[in-house]
C-alpha positions as CSV (number, residue, x, y, z in Angstrom):
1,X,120.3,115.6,106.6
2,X,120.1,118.4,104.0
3,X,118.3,118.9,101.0
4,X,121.2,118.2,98.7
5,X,122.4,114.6,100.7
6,X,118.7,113.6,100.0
7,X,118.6,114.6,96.1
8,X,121.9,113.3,95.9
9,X,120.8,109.6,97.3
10,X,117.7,109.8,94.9
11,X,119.8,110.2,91.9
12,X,122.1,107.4,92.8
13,X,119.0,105.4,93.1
14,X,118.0,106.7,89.1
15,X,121.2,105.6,88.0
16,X,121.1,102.3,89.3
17,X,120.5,99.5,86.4
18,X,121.1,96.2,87.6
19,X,120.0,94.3,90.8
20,X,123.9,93.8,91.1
21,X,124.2,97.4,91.5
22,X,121.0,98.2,93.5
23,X,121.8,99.6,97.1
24,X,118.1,98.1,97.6
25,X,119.1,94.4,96.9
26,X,118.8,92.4,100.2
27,X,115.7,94.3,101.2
28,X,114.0,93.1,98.0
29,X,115.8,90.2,97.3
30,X,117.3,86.8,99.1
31,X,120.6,87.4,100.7
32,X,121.1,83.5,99.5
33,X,120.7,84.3,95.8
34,X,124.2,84.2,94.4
35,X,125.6,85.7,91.6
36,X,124.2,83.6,88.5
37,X,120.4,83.6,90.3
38,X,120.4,87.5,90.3
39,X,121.3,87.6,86.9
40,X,118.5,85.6,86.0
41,X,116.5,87.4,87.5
42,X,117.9,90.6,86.6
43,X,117.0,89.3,82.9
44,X,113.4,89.5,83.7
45,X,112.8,93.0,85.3
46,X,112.3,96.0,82.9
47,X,113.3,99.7,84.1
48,X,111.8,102.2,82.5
49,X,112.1,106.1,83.0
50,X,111.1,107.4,86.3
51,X,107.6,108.4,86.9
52,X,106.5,111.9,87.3
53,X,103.9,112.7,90.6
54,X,100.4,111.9,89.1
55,X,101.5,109.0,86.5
56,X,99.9,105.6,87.5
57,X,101.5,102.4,87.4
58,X,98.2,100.7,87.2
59,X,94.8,101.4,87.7
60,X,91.5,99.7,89.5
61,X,90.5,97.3,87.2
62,X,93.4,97.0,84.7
63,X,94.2,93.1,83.8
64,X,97.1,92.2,86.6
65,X,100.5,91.4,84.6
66,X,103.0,92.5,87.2
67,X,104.7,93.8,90.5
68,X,106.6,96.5,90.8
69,X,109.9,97.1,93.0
70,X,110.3,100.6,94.0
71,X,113.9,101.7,93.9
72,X,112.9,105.7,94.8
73,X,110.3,108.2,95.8
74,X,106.5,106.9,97.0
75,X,103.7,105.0,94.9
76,X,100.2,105.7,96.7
77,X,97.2,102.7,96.3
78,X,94.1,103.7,96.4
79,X,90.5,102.8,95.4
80,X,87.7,104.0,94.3
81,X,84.2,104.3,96.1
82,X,80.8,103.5,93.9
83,X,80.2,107.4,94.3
84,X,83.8,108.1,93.1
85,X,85.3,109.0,96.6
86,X,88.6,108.1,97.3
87,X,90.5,105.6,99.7
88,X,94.2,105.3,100.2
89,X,94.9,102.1,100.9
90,X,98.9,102.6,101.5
91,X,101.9,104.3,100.4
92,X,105.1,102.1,98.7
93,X,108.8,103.2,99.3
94,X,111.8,102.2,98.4
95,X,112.6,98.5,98.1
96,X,109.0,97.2,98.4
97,X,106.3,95.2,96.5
98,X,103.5,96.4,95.4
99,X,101.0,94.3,93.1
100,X,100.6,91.8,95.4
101,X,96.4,92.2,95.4
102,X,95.7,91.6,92.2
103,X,97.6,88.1,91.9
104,X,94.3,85.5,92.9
105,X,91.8,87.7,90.4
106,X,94.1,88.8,87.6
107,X,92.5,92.1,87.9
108,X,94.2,94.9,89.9
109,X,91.8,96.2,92.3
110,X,93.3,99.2,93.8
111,X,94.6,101.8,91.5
112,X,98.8,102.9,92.0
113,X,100.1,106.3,91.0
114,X,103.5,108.3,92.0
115,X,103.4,111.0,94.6
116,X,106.5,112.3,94.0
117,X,109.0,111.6,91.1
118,X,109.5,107.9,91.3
119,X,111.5,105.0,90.0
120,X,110.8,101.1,89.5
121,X,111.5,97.9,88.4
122,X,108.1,95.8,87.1
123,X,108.7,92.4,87.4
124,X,106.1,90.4,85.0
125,X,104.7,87.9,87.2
126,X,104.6,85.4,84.7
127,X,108.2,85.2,84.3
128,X,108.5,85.7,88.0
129,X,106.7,82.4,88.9
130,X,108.5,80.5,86.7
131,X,111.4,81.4,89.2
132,X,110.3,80.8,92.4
133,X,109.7,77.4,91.0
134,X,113.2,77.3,90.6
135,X,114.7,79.1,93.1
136,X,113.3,77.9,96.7
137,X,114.9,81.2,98.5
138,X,112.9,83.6,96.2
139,X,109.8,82.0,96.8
140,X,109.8,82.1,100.8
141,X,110.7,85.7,99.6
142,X,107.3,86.2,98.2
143,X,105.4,84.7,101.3
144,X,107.2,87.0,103.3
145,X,106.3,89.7,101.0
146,X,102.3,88.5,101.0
147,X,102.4,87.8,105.1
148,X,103.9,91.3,105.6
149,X,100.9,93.0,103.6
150,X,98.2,90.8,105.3
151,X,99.9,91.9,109.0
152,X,100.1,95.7,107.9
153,X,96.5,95.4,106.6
154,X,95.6,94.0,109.6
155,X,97.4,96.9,111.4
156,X,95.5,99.6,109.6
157,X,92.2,97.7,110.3
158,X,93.2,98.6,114.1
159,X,94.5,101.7,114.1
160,X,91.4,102.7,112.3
161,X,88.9,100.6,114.4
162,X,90.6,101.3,117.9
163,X,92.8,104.0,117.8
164,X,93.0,107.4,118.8
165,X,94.3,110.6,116.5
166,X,97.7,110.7,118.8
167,X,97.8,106.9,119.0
168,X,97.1,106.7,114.8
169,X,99.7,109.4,113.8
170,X,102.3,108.2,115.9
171,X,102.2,104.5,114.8
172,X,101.9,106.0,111.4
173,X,105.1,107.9,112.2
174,X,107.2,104.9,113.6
175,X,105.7,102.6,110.7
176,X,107.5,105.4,108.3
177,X,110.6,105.6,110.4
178,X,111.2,101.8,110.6
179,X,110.8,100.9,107.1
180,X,114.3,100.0,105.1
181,X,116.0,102.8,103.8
182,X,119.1,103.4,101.5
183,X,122.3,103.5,102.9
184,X,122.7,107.1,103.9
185,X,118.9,108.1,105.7
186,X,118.6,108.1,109.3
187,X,115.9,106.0,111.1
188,X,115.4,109.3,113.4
189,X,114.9,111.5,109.9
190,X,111.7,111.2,107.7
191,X,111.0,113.2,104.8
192,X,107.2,112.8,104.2
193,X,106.3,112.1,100.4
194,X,102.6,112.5,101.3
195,X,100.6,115.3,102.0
196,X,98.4,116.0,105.3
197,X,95.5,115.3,103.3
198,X,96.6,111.8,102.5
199,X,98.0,111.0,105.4
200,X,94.7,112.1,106.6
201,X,93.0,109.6,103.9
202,X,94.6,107.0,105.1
203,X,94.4,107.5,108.9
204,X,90.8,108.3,108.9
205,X,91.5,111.5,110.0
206,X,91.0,115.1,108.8
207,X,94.2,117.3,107.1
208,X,93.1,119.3,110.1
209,X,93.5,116.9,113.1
210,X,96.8,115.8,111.3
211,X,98.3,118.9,111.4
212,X,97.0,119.7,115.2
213,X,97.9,116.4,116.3
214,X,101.6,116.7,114.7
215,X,101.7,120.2,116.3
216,X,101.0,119.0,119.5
217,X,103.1,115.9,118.7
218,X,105.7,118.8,119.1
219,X,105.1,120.6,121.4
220,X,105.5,118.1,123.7
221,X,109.2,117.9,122.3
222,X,108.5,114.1,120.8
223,X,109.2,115.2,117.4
224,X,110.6,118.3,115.2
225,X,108.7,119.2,112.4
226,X,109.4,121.7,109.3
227,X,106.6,120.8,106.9
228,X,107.5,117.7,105.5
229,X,110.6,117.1,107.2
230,X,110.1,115.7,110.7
231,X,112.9,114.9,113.0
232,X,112.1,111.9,115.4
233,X,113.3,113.3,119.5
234,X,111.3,111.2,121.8
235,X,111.6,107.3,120.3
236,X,109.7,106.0,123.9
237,X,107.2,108.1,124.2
238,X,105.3,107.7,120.5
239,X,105.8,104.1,121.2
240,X,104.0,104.8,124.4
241,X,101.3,106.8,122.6
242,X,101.2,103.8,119.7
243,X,100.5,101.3,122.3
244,X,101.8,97.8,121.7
245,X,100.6,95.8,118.8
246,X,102.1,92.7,117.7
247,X,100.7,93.3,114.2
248,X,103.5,96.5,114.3
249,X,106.3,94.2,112.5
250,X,110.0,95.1,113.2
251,X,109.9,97.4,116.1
252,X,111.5,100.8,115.5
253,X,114.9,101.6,116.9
């Protein structure tokens, strides 16, 4: 996949305006939803420009009012230590949720800002409740939203707790790979939004190990890297690495 196929799919993701439309749909939505219940909720969504790497949807502390549906590029969550040091807490692409956290206290606690040029929908959760009081399919959407953060929370707790460099980076890696993607990327192809610091940040691991680890990572002829471009070659083996963990979700494939 080339550099103009991926600015190519991002555009057509820009240009997108209605949930009809959206390549995204049944990843973020019911399939069961038919064509009068996505315009209704269609009527609540607001899509603004895109967001430029740096802008923040949100920050720690700001009164909660909505989620936010990511149609392109990478929102990174993060908070904010006493001291002022900070902790990503994980990286939204295209067709998830993010929000979620602040729903029980009303106040966002982790802050939300664009890595890369990025586009949503904001859903005011307000309007959205009323829905899934309405609509029994779009509410066992949201508990599958909420259970899929608790288990990748709980996922990250491990890695973190238990894991190894290798072991981290390539669950990281097949966490990446196996995510939904618009019709066009290849599962085997990932184009990394986030820098080796982050990833580093989020891992628990220095920019330094990352970029050993990924080195060795290739040498060993698992995967193909060209700085943020990695192409995945040895499926098995950074499963092997990873270890098994029920807490992974969808397996990769």
């Amino acid at each position: 996949m080339n550099d103009l196929h991926i600015k190519a799919i991002q555009l057509k993701a820009f240009r997108e305006t209605s949930c009809q439309s959206c390549s995204l749909r049944n990843f973020c939505l019911p399939v069961s939803l038919d064509l009068v219940e996505i315009e209704r909720f269609d009527e609540i969504i607001t899509r603004s420009r895109p967001i430029h790497a740096g802008e923040h949807l949100f920050r720690q502390g700001n009164t909660f009012s909505s989620l936010f549906a990511i149609r392109s590029g990478c929102i990174k969550t993060y908070c904010l230590s006493d001291h002022g040091d900070e902790q990503i807490t994980g990286f939204g692409l295209p067709s998830e949720l993010i929000g979620f956290s602040g729903i029980d206290s009303k106040i966002y606690p982790v802050s939300a800002v664009a890595i890369k040029t990025t586009s949503v929908c904001e859903i005011p959760y307000s309007k959205f409740d009323q829905l899934t009081d309405q609509m029994s399919s779009l509410k066992k959407q949201l508990i599958h939203s909420l259970s899929k953060e608790i288990r990748n929370d709980l996922r990250v707790k491990l890695l973190l707790g238990k894991k190894n460099a290798a072991e981290r980076l390539s669950d990281f890696l097949l966490d990446i790979a196996a995510r939904p993607k618009p019709a066009g990327y290849s599962c085997h192809y990932i184009v990394l939004p986030m820098s080796r610091d982050e990833i580093g940040n989020y891992l628990g691991l220095a920019a330094e190990t990352v970029s050993r680890t990924l080195s060795r990572l290739q040498q060993d002829g698992l995967i193909k890297v060209d700085g943020r471009k990695i192409e995945i070659l040895g499926i098995a083996a950074l499963k092997a690495i990873s270890g098994p963990c029920i807490l992974s979700g969808q397996p990769y494939s």
